[in-house]
N, C-alpha and C positions, 0 to 999 in steps of 0.2 A: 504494500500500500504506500510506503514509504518513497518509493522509487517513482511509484508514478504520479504523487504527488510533485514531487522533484520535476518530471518529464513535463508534466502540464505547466511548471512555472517556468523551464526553459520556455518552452514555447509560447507562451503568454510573452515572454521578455523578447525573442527574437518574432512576435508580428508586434510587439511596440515597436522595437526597431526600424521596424519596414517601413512603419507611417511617416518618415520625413519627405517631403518633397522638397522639389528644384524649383527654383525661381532663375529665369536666362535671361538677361536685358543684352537689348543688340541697342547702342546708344548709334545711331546715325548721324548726330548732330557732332560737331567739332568744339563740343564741351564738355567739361568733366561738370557730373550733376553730382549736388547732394540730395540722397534720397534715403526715407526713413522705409522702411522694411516690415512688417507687419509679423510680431515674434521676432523678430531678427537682429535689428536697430539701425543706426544712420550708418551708411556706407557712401564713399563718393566713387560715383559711376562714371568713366569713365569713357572715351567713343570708342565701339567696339561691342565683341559681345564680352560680358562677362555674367557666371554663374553663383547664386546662392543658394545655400541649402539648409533648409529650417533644422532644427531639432527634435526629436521625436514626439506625437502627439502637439506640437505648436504648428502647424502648417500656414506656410505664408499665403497668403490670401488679398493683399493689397499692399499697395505703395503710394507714399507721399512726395512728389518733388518738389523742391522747395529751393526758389532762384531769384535773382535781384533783377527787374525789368530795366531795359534800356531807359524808362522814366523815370527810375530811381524807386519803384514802386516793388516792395515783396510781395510774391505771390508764391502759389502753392496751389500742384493738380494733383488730384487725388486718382487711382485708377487701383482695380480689384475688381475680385467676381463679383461680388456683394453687388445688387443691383443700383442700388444709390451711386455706386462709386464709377461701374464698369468703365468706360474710357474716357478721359478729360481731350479737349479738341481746342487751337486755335485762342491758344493765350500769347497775349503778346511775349518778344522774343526774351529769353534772358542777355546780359551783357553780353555775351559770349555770341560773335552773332552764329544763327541761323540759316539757309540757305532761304528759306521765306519770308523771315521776319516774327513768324510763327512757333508756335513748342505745342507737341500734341503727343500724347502716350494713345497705346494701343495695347489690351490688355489682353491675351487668349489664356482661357483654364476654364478644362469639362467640367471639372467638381471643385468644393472646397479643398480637400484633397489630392487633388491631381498637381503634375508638374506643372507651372506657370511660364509663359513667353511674354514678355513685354517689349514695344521697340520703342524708341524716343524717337521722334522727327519734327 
């Protein structure tokens, strides 16, 4: 009884383990972003792709960018599955220019749970 006690709490421990997802930002802008991570915390993003990876049971599910406008003006775009948040569009640029003048995230993830692709443009 002893043993299979034991078996069941490996395996309980290795599918916690499973539940961490990927979070991949592909920054296409020629700025390095600061952006807060959802369980995660602030990381600066960088143009390119780069990848984050939640911790078990906290899965990352949204992001905050948060940048100083050519007007002098802070702003901040929210993007996530959460339907309030899913993709921010068509804020003006931050300092750092843009190829439009614009800054716009795009948010794709099936589940709360699933691996996450965000691209900055």
């Amino acid at each position: 009884m002893k043993k299979i006690l034991f078996a069941a709490l490996a395996l309980a421990g290795t599918f916690q383990m499973a539940q961490a997802n990927t979070l991949t930002i592909n920054n296409l802008t020629n700025c390095t972003l600061r952006c807060g991570i959802s369980y995660y915390g602030d990381v600066m993003v960088p143009p390119g792709l780069s990848t984050y990876t939640s911790t078990p049971g906290n899965d990352i599910s949204s992001l905050k960018l948060e940048f100083l406008a050519v007007n002098g003006s802070y702003l901040q775009l929210v993007s996530g599955i959460t339907p309030s948040y899913s993709s921010g569009a068509g804020m003006p640029s931050p300092v750092c220019p843009t190829p439009m003048g614009y800054l716009t995230l795009s948010w794709a993830q099936a589940s709360p749970t699933a691996n996450a692709t965000m691209i900055i443009f």
